[in-house]
Each structure stands twice: as structure tokens, then as C-alpha cells.
BATIDO-59147 format. One record per residue (C-alpha): residue number from 1; x, y, z. Coordinates in Angstrom, 1 decimal. Layout:
REM BATIDO-59147
<pt><i>NUM</i><u>X</u><v>Y</v><w>Z</w></pt>
...
***
This chain:
REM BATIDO-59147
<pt><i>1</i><u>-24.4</u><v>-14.6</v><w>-119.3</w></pt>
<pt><i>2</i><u>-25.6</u><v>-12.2</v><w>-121.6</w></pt>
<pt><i>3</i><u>-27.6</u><v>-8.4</v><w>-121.0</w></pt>
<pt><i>4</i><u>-31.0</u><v>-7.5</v><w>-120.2</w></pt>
<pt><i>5</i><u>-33.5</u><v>-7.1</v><w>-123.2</w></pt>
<pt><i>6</i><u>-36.1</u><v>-4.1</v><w>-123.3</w></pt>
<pt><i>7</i><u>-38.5</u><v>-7.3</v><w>-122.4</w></pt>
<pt><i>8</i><u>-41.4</u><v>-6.4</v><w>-124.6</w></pt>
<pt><i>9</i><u>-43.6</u><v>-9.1</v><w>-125.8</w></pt>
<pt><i>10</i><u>-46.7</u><v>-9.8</v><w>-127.1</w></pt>
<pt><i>11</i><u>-49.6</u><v>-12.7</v><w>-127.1</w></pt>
<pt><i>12</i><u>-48.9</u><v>-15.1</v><w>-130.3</w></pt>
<pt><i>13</i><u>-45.9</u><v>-12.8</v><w>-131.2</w></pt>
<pt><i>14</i><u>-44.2</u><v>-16.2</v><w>-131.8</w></pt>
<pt><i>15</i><u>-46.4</u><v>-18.2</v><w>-133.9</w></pt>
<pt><i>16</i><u>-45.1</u><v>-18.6</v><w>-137.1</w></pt>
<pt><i>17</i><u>-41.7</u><v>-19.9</v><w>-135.7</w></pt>
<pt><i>18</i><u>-43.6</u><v>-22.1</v><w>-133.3</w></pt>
<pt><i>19</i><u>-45.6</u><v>-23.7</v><w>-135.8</w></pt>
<pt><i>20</i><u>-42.2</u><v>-24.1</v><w>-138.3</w></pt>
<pt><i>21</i><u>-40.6</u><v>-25.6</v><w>-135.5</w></pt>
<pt><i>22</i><u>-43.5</u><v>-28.0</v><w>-134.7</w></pt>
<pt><i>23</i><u>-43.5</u><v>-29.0</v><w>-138.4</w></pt>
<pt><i>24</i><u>-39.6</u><v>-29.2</v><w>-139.4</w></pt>
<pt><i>25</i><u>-38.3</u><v>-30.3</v><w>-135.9</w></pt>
<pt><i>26</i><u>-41.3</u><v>-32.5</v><w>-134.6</w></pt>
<pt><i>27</i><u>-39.7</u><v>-35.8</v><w>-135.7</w></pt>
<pt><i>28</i><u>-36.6</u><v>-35.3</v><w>-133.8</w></pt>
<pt><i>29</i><u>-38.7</u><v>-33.9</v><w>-130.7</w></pt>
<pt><i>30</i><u>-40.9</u><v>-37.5</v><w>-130.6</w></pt>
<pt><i>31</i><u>-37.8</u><v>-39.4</v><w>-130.7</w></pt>
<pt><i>32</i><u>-36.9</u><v>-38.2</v><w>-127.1</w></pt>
<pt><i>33</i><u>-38.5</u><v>-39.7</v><w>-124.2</w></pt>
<pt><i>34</i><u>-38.9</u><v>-36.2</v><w>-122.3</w></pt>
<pt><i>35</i><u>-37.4</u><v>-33.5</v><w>-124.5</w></pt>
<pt><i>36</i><u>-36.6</u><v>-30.3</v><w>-123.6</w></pt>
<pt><i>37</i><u>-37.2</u><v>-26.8</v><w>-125.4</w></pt>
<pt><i>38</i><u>-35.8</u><v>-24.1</v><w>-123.8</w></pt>
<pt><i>39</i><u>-37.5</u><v>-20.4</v><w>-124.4</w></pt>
<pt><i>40</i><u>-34.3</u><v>-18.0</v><w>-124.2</w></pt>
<pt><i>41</i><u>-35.2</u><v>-14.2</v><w>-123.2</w></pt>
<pt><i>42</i><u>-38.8</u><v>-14.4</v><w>-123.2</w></pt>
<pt><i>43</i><u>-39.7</u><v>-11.3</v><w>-122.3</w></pt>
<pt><i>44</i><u>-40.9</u><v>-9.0</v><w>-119.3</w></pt>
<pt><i>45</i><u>-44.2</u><v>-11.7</v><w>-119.7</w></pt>
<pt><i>46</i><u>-44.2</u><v>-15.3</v><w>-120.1</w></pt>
<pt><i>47</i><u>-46.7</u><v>-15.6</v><w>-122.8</w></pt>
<pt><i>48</i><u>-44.4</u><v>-16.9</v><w>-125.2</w></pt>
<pt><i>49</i><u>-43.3</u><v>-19.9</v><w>-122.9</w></pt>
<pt><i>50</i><u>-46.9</u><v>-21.1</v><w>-122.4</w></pt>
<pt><i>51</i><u>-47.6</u><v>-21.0</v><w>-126.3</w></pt>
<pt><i>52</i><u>-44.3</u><v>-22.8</v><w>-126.8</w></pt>
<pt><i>53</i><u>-45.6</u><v>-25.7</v><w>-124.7</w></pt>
<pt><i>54</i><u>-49.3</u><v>-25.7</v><w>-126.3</w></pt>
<pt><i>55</i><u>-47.6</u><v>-25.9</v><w>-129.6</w></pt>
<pt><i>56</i><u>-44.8</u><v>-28.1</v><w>-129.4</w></pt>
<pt><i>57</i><u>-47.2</u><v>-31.2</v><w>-127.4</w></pt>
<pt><i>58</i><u>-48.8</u><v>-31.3</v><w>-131.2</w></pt>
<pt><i>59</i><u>-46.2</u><v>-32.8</v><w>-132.3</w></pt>
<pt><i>60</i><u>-44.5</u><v>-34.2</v><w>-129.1</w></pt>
<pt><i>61</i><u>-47.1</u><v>-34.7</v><w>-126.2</w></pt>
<pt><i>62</i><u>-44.4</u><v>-35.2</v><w>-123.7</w></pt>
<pt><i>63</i><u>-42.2</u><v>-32.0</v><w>-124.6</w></pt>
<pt><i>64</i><u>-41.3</u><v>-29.8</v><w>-121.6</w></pt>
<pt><i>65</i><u>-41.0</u><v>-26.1</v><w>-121.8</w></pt>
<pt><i>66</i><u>-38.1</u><v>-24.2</v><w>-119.8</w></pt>
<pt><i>67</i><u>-38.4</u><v>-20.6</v><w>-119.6</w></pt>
<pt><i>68</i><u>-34.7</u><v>-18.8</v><w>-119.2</w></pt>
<pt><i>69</i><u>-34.6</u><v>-15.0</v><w>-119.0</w></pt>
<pt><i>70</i><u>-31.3</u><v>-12.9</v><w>-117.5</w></pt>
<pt><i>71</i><u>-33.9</u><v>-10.6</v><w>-115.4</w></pt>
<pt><i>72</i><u>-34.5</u><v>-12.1</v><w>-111.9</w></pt>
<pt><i>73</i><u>-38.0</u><v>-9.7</v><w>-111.7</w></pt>
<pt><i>74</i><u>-39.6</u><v>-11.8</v><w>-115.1</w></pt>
<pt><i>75</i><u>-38.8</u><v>-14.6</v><w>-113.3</w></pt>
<pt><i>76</i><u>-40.5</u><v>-13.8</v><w>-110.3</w></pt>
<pt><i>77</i><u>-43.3</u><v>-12.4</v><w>-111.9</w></pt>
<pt><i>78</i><u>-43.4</u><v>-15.7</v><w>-114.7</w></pt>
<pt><i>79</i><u>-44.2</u><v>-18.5</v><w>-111.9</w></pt>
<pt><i>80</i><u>-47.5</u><v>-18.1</v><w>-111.0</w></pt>
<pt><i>81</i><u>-47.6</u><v>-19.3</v><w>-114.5</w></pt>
<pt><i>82</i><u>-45.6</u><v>-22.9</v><w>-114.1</w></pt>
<pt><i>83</i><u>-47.6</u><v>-25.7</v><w>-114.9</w></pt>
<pt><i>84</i><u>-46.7</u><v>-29.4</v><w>-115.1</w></pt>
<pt><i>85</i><u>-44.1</u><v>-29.1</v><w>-118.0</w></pt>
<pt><i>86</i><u>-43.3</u><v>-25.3</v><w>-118.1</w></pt>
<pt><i>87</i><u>-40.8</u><v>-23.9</v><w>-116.2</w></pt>
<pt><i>88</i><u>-39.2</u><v>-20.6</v><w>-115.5</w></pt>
<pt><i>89</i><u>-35.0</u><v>-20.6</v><w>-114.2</w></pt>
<pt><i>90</i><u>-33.2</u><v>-17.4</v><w>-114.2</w></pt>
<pt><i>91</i><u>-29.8</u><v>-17.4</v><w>-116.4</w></pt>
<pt><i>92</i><u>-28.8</u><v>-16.3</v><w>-120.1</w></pt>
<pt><i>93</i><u>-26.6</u><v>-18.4</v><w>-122.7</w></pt>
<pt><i>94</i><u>-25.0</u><v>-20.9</v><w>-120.1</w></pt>
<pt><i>95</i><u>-29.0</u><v>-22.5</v><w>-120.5</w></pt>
<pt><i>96</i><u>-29.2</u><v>-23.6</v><w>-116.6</w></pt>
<pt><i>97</i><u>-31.4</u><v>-26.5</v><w>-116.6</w></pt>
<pt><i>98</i><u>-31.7</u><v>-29.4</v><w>-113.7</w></pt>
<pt><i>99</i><u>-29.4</u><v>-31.5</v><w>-113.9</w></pt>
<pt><i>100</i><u>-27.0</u><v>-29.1</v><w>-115.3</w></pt>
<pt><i>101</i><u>-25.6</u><v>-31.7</v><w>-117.8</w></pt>
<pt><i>102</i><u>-29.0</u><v>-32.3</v><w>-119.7</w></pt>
<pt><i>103</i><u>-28.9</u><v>-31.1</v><w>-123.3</w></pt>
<pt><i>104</i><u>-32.3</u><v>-28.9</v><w>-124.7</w></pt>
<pt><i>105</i><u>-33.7</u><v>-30.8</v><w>-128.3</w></pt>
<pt><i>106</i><u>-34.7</u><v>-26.8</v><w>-129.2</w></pt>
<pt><i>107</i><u>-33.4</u><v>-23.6</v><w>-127.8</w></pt>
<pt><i>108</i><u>-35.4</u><v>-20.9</v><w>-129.0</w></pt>
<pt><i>109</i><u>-34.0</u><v>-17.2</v><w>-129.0</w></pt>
<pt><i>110</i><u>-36.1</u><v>-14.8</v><w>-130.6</w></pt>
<pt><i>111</i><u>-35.9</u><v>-11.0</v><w>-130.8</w></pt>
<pt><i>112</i><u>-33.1</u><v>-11.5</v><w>-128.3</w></pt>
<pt><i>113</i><u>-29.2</u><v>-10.6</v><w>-130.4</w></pt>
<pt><i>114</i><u>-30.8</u><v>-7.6</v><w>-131.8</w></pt>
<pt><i>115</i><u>-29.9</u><v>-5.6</v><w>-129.0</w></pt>
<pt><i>116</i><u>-25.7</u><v>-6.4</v><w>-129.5</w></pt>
<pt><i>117</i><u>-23.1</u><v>-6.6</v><w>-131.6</w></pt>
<pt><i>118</i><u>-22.8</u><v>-8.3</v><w>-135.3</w></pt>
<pt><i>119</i><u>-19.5</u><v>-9.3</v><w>-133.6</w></pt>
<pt><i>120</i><u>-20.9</u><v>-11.2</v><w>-130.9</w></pt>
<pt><i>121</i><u>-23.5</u><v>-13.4</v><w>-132.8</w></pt>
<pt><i>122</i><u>-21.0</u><v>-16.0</v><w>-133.6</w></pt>
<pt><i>123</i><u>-19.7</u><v>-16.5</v><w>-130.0</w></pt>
<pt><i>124</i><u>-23.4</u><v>-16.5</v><w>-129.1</w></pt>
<pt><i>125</i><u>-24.5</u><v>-19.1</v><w>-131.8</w></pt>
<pt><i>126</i><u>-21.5</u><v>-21.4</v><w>-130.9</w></pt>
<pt><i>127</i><u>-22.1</u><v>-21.6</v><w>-126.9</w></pt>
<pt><i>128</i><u>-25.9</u><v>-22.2</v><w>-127.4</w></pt>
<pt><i>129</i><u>-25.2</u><v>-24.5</v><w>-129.9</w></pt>
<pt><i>130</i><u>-22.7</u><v>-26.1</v><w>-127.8</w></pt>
<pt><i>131</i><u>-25.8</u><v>-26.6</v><w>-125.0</w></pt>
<pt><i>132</i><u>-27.9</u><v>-28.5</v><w>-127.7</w></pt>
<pt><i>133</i><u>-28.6</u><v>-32.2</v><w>-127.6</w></pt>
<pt><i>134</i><u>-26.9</u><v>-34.5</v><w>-130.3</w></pt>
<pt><i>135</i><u>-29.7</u><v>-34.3</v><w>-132.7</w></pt>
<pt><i>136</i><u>-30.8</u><v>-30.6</v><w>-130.9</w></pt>
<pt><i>137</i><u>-32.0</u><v>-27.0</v><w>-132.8</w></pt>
<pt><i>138</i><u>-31.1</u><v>-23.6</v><w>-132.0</w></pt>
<pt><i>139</i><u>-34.0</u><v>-21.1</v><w>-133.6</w></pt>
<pt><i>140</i><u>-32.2</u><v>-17.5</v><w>-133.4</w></pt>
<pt><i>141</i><u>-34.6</u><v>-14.7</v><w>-135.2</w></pt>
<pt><i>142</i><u>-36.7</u><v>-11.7</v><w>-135.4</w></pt>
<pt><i>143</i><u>-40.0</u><v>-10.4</v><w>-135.9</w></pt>
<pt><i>144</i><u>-42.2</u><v>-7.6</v><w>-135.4</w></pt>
<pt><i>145</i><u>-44.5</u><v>-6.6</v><w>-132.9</w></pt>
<pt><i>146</i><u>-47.4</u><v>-8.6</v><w>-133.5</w></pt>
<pt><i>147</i><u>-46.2</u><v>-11.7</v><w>-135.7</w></pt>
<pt><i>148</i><u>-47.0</u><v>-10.9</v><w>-139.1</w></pt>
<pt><i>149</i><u>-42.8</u><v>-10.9</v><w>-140.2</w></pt>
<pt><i>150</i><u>-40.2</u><v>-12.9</v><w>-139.4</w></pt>
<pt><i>151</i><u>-37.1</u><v>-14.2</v><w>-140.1</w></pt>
<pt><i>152</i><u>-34.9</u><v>-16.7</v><w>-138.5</w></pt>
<pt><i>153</i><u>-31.6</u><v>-19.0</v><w>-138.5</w></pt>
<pt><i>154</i><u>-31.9</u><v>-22.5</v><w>-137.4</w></pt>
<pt><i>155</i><u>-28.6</u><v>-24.5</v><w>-136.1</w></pt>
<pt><i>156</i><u>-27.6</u><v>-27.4</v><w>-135.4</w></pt>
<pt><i>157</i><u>-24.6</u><v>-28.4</v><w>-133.3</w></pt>
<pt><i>158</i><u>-22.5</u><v>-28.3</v><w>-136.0</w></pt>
<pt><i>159</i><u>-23.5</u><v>-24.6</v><w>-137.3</w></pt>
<pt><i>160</i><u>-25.9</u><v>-22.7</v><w>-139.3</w></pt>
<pt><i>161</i><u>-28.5</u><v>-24.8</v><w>-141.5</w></pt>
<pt><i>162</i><u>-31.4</u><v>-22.4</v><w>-142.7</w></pt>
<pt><i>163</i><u>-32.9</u><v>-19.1</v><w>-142.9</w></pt>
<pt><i>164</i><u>-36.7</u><v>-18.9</v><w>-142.9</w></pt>
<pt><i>165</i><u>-38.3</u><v>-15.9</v><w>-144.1</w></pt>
<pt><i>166</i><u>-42.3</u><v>-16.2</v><w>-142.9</w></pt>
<pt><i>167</i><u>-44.8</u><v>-13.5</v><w>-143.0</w></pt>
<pt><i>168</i><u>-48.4</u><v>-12.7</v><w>-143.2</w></pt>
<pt><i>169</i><u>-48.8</u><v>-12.1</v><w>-147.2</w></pt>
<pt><i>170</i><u>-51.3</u><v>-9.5</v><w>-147.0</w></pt>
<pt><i>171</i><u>-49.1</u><v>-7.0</v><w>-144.9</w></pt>
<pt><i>172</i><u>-46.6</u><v>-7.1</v><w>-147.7</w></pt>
<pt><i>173</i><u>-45.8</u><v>-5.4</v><w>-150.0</w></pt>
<pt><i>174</i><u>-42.8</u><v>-7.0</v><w>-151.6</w></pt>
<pt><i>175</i><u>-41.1</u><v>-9.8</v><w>-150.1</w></pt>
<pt><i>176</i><u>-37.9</u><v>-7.2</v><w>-149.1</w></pt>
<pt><i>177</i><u>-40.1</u><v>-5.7</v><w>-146.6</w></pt>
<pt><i>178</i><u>-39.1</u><v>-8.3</v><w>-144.7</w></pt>
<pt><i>179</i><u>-35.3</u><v>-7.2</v><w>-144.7</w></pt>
<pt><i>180</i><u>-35.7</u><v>-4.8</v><w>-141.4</w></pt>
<pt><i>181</i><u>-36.4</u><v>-7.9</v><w>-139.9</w></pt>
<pt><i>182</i><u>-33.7</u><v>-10.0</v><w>-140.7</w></pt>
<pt><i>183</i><u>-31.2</u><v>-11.5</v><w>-137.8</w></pt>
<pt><i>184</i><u>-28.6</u><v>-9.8</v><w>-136.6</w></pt>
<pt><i>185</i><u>-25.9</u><v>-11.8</v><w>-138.1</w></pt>
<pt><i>186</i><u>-27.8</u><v>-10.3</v><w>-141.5</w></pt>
<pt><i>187</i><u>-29.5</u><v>-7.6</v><w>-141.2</w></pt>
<pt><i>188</i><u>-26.5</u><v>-5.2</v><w>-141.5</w></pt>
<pt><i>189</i><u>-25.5</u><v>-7.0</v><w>-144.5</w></pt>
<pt><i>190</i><u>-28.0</u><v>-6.0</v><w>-146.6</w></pt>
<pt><i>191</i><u>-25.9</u><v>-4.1</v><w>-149.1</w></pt>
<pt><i>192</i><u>-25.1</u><v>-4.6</v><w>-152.8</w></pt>
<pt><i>193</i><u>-22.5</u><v>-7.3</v><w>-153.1</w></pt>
<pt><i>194</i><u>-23.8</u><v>-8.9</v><w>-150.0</w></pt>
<pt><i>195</i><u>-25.7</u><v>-13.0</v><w>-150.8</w></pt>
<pt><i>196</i><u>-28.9</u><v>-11.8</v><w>-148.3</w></pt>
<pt><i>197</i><u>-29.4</u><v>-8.4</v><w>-150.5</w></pt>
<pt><i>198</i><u>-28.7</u><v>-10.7</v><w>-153.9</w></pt>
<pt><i>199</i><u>-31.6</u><v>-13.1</v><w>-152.8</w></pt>
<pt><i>200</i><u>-34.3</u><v>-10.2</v><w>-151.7</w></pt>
<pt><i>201</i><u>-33.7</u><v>-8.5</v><w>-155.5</w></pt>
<pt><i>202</i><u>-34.5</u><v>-11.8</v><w>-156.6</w></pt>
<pt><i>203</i><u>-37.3</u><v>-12.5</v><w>-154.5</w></pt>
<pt><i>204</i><u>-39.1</u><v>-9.3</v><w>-155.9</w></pt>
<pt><i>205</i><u>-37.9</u><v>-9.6</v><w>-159.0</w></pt>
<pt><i>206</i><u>-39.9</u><v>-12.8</v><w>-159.1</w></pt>
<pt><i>207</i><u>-42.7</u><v>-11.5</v><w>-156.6</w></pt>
<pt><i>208</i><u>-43.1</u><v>-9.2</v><w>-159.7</w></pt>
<pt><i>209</i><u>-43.2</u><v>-11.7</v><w>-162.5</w></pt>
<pt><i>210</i><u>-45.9</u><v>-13.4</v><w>-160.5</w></pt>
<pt><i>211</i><u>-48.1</u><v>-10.6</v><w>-160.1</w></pt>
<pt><i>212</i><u>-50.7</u><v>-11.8</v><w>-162.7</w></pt>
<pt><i>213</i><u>-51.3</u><v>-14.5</v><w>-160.0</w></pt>
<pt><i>214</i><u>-52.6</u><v>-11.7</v><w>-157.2</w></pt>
<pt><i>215</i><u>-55.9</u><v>-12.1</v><w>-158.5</w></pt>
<pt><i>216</i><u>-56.3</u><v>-15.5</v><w>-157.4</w></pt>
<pt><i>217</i><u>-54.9</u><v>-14.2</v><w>-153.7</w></pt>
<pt><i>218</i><u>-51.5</u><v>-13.2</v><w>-152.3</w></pt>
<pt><i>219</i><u>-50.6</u><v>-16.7</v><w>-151.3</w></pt>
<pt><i>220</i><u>-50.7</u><v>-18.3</v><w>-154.8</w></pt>
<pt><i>221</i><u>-48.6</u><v>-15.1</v><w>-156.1</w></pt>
<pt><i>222</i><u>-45.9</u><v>-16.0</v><w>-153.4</w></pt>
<pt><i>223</i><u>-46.3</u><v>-20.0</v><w>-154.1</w></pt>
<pt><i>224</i><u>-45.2</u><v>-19.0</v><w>-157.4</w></pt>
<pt><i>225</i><u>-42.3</u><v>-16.4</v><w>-156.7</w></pt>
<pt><i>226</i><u>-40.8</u><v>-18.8</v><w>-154.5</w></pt>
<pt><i>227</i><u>-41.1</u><v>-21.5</v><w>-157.4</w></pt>
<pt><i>228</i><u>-39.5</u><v>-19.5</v><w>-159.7</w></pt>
<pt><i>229</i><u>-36.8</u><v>-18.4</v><w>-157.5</w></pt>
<pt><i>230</i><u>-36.0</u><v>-22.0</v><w>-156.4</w></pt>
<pt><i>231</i><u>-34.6</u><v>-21.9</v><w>-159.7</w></pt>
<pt><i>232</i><u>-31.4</u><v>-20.0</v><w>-158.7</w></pt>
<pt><i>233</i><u>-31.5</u><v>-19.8</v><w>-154.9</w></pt>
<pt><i>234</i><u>-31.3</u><v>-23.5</v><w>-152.7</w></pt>
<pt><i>235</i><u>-34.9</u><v>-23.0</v><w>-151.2</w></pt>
<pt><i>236</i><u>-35.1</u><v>-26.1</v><w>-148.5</w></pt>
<pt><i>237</i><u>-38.7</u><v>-26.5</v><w>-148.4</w></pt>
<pt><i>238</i><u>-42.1</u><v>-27.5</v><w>-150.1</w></pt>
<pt><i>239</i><u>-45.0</u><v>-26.0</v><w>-151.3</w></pt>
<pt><i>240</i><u>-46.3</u><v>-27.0</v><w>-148.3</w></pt>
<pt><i>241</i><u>-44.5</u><v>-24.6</v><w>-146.2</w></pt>
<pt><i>242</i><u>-44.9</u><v>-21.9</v><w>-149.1</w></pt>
<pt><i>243</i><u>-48.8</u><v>-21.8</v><w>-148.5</w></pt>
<pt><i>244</i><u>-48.0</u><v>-21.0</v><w>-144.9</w></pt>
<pt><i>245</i><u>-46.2</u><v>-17.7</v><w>-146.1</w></pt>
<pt><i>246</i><u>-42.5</u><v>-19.3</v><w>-145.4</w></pt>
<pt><i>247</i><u>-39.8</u><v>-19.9</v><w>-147.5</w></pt>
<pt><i>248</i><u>-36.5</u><v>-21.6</v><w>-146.0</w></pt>
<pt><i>249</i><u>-33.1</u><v>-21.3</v><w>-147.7</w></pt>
<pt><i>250</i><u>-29.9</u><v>-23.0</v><w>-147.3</w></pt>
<pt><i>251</i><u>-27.6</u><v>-21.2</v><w>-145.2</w></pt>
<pt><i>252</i><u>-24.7</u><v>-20.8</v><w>-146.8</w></pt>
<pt><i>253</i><u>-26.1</u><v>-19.2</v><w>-149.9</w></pt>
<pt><i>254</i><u>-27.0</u><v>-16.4</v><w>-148.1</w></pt>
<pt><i>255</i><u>-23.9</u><v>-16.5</v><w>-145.6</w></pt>
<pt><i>256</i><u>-21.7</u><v>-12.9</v><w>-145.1</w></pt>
<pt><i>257</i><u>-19.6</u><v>-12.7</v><w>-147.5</w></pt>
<pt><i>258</i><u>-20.5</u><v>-15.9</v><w>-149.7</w></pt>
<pt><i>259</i><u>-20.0</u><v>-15.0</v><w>-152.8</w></pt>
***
């Protein structure tokens, strides 16, 4: 189910997300004897599913990788790379795994509902979600090229939770740069009166305030925009993750048409 992507991918295009999943999700991974991630649309080369699998046995050492992709060709072309606990099954948003009936912990989809409609997104988010085991995560997002932006939504079976904006601080600007990479369920909703465009004024707005901190490195500047825009906006994370370059916010502040 689902279309064929453009396919373009890149070495460590993924990072960021991998490593915020390792961190925010790890718990609930260890708790499964033999969890499952599933890598949705990875791409005319399999690079991300192998980094998936490196990174995800940090925190769970008995994780298994499945790599999914619609095009029978990056299939093909992806198993000379299957090792013990990384596979590669052709399919789309059904999620065909062996034994059909078992439920992923993670489902990762990124740079993969840029391609269609706004319209679609929800259908999309609620069959994947559907897929997910009981305490399961769905990461749906976009970046650039070569990692250094991203943004992403991370579900649960009952909905949205989060959006995570993470970036490499010295390629920004201001934090709205990272508004042409915002999901497709947002990134046409980044006009006034919307919550997402709201939050990035504020984000600069405070990115500004903190400039007197650049001199002591873009990182501490951001610690402290974020700090100061926890103040209005329901930021979900620590200081932890802010030295990281990430900043997670409840979903439903920055939900279309929230108000």
C-alpha cells in the first residue's frame, strides 16, 4: 500500500532521529524480549536500516531491524546486506512482517509522506499506528539531505504525542529555518493564525533574546531560547536533549488549527 518514493538516501541521514529514539523510546524497547523496529521506505539503499540496528542495540541489544520499502528492485538490491537481526520484506503501510500478526515496538517513516497529500497523512498515521505494539512508536518526519535538520511527529497507538525539532546549530540561522522541513501534516500550515507558525515566531523571538549567549557557542544560545520559550509553549523535554540541538513539544499545541 502506498507509492514509490524518489528513493534518495544518504549515510547517517538519519541520525538525530535514531539517537532520539534510542534515548526517549529505549525503555519501552528493553522491556520486549525481541522487539521489532520496522524502517518504512528506506530508500533506493539500505544504509539507513543498518544504522537503525547499530543504534537501537545501545539501548536494546536484542532489537531486530526490518527493512519495508514498496519497490521490489531496493529490495533486491538491499539483501546482500541482511545480517542476523536486519531484514529487508517488500510492502508499504500494511507493515508485512513474519508472522503477519506481530506488532513493531517502532515504526520509523522518514522523508516518506512528503511526496502526498496533507489529506492523506491522517489515514496514513492511523493504519501504521494501528500496526504498533501496545506500548509501540510511530516516528513520521523530515530532514534534509545530509542530517543537519529535522523535524518529526512521534505516535502512539492512540495518536499524535510530540513534535521534535533537531538540528545541527551551526547551520542555523534562526530556529524557523527549520520550517521547510517540517512534516507534512505541518509544513503547509505554516501561516499566520496557524499554532506551528505561532511557536517558530516565538522560537526566534527568543533565539533573539538569547543572542548575548552566542559568544559562549550556539548550543548554550539555543539551551537558553528553548528555556525561555518553555515558558509559554509545553516543551516535553530536558536540558539534556536541548544540548543535543532538539527541542520536543506537546502535540497538540502545535496541532492544525489549535487555537
Amino acid at each position: 500500500m502506498g507509492t514509490v518514493t524518489r528513493g534518495t538516501t544518504n549515510p547517517n541521514r538519519l541520525r538525530r532521529m535514531d539517537r532520539w529514539i534510542a534515548a526517549a523510546h529505549g525503555a519501552a524497547l528493553r522491556r520486549a524480549d525481541a522487539p521489532v523496529a520496522v524502517d518504512l521506505g528506506y530508500g533506493a539503499a539500505p544504509w539507513t536500516a543498518v544504522e537503525l540496528l547499530l543504534r537501537l542495540r545501545t539501548a536494546a541489544p536484542h532489537a531486530r531491524v526490518v527493512g519495508v520499502e514498496i519497490d521490489p528492485e531496493r529490495v533486491a538490491a538491499a539483501r546482500p546486506y541482511e545480517r542476523e537481526g536486519l531484514t529487508f520484506r517488500h510492502g508499504g503501510f500494511e507493515v508485512p512482517l513474519t508472522p503477519p500478526t506481530e506488532r513493531p515496538a517502532l515504526i520509523r517513516a522518514a522523508n516518506v509522506l512528503r511526496q502526498y497529500d496533507e489529506d492523506a497523512v491522517a489515514a496514513v498515521w492511523e493504519r501504521l499506528c494501528a500496526r504498533l505494539a501496545p506500548d509501540g512508536l510511530l516516528v513520521e518526519g523530515t530532514c534534509d539531505e545530509i542530517g543537519r535538520r529535522h523535524v518529526w511527529v512521534a505516535l502512539g497507538p492512540e495518536g499524535p504525542r510530540t513534535v521534535t525539532f533537531a538540528a545541527r546549530l551551526g547551520s542555523l540561522e534562526r530556529p524557523s529555518d527549520l520550517a521547510e522541513r517540517l512534516p507534512k501534516a505541518l509544513i503547509h500550515r505554516n501561516v499566520p493564525g496557524e499554532p506551528v507558525h505561532a511557536f517558530l515566531r516565538d522560537f526566534d523571538r527568543a533565539w533573539a533574546a538569547a543572542a548575548p549567549y552566542a559568544s559562549y557557542g550556539a548550543r548554550q544560545r539555543w539551551i537558553r531560547a528553548v528555556r525561555d520559550l518553555a515558558a509559554d509553549w509545553p516543551v516535553a523535554d530536558r536540558s539534556s536533549r536541548w544540548r543535543q540541538g532538539e527541542v520536543t513539544v506537546r502535540w497538540e499545541a502545535l496541532a492544525p488549527g489549535a487555537g
